[in-house]
N, C-alpha and C positions, 0 to 999 in steps of 0.2 A: 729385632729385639730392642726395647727402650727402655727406659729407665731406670732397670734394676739387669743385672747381667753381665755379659760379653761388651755393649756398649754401655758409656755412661749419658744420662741424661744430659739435657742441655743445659740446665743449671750448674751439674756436676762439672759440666765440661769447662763453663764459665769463671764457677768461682779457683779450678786449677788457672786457669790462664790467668786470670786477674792474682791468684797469692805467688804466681809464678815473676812476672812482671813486677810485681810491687816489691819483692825479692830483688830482683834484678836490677831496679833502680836503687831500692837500700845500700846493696853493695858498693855500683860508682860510688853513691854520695859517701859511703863508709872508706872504701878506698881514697879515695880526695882527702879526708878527712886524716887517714893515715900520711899522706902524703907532705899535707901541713904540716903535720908533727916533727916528722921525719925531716925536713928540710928540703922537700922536695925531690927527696931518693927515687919515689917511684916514676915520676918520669922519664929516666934511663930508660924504663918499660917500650917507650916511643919505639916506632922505627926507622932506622938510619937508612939511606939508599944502598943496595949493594956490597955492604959488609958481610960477609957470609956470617958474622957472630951473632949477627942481628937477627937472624931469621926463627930465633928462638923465640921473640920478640913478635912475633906477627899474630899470632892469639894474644897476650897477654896487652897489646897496645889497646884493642876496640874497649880495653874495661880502663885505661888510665885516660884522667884529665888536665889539661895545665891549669887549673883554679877553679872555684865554684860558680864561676860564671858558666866556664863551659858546661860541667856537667848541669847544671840547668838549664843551656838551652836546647840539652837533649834529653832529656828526661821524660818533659813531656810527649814530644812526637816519639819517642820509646818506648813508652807506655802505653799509646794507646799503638799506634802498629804494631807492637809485637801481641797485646791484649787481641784483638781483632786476628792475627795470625797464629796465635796460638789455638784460635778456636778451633781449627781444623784440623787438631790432634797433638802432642806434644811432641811426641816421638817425631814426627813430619816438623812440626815446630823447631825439634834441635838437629834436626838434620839442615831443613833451611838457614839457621844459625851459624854450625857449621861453617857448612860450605861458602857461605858469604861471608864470614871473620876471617877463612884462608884464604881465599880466592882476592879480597881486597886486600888485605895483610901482603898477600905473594907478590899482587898489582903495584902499589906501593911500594914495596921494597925493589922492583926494578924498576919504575918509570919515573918516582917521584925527586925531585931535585937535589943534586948532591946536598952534601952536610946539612941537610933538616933533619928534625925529628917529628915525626907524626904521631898522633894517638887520638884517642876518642871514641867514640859509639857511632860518630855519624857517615862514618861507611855502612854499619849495618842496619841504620836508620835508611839512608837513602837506598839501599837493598831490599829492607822490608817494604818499600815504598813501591817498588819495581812490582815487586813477588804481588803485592795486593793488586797492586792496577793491573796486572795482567793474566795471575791466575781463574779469575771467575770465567775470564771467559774464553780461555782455555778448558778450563774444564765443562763450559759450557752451565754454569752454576747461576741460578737469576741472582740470586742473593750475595751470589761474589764478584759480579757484574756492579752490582748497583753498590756494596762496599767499594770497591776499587773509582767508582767514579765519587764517591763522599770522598777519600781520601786524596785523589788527584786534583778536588776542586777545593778543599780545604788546603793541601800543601805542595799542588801544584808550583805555586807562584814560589816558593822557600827552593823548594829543588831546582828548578830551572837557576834562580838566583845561585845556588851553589856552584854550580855547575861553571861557574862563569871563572876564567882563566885570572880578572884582571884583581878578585878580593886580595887584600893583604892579608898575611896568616892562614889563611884557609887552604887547604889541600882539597883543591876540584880534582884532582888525582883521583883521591880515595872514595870522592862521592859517585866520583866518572863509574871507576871499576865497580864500587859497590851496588849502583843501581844497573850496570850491566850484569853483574852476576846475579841477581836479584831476579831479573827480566829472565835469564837462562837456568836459574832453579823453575821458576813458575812453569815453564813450557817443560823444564824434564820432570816434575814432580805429578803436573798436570796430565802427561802423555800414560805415565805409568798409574793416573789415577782411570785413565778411560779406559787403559784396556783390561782393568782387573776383572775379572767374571761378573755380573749381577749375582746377587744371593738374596736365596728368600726364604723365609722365616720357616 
């Protein structure tokens, strides 16, 4: 069934994903924006290594910035990755979410360097980034085959760079864990997507 029904058409589907997304960035930039005002209160939000107080702290960091630089240079690759990942359902969408904001968040808070503070979007940037390149074809899907190779050849080269131990300020940490848990939603998301029943109209 199409269009009208039990599923929603693909424009339906689109324009949730895209007011979802556009949402989601409104918010960082709104947060930040709070932030400024505040004197920079909410980046306590961060997370500390190994403080058990901190662990409150592991959702609420992926949504704080330290300045409007950052939350701009994640905005974009958040936007369209999570735009692109939403398409596959939202409910699936927040579950992927989910489990890549804890799963980095938890990552983090044990491996990442004493006395820092970490936050940001781009664990679960480099986790969307995972879920796309490897779900299509997992799920054996042409269409998410050929997404997942647009977005590895477009920010390919930005992840690899993350990833690298020697940047200052940057937590390859968070990008490590997030794109491995990213990689290990797509394969569990994908597995229980093949063996659902076929169904016919």
């Amino acid at each position: 069934m199409t269009g009208t029904g039990l599923e929603w058409s693909r424009g339906a589907r689109a324009k949730a994903a895209a007011k979802l997304m556009v949402g989601w960035v409104a918010l960082l930039w709104l947060l930040e924006v709070v932030d400024v005002i505040s004197g920079h209160t909410l980046d306590g939000l961060g997370i500390t290594p190994r403080e058990p107080s901190e662990l409150v702290d592991v959702v609420p960091a992926a949504f704080i910035h330290f300045g409007f630089a950052h939350v701009a240079a994640n905005s974009i690759p958040l936007l369209v990755m999570g735009f692109l990942a939403a398409l596959g359902g939202l409910r699936r969408f927040a579950a992927v979410c989910a489990v890549i904001i804890v799963a980095d968040g938890l990552g983090v808070w044990l491996i990442a360097p004493a006395h820092t503070n970490t936050a940001g979007a781009s664990g679960l940037i480099f986790g969307l980034f995972g879920f796309l390149l490897v779900s299509g074809f997992v799920e054996r899907r042409p269409l998410g085959v050929l997404v997942g190779l647009l977005v590895g050849v477009v920010w390919g080269g930005a992840i690899l760079a993350g990833l690298a131990p020697t940047q200052s300020g940057v937590s390859w940490q968070a990008h490590l864990i997030g794109l491995v848990s990213g990689v290990a939603v797509a394969f569990w998301s994908g597995r229980r997507a093949t063996a659902r029943p076929a169904l016919t109209p």
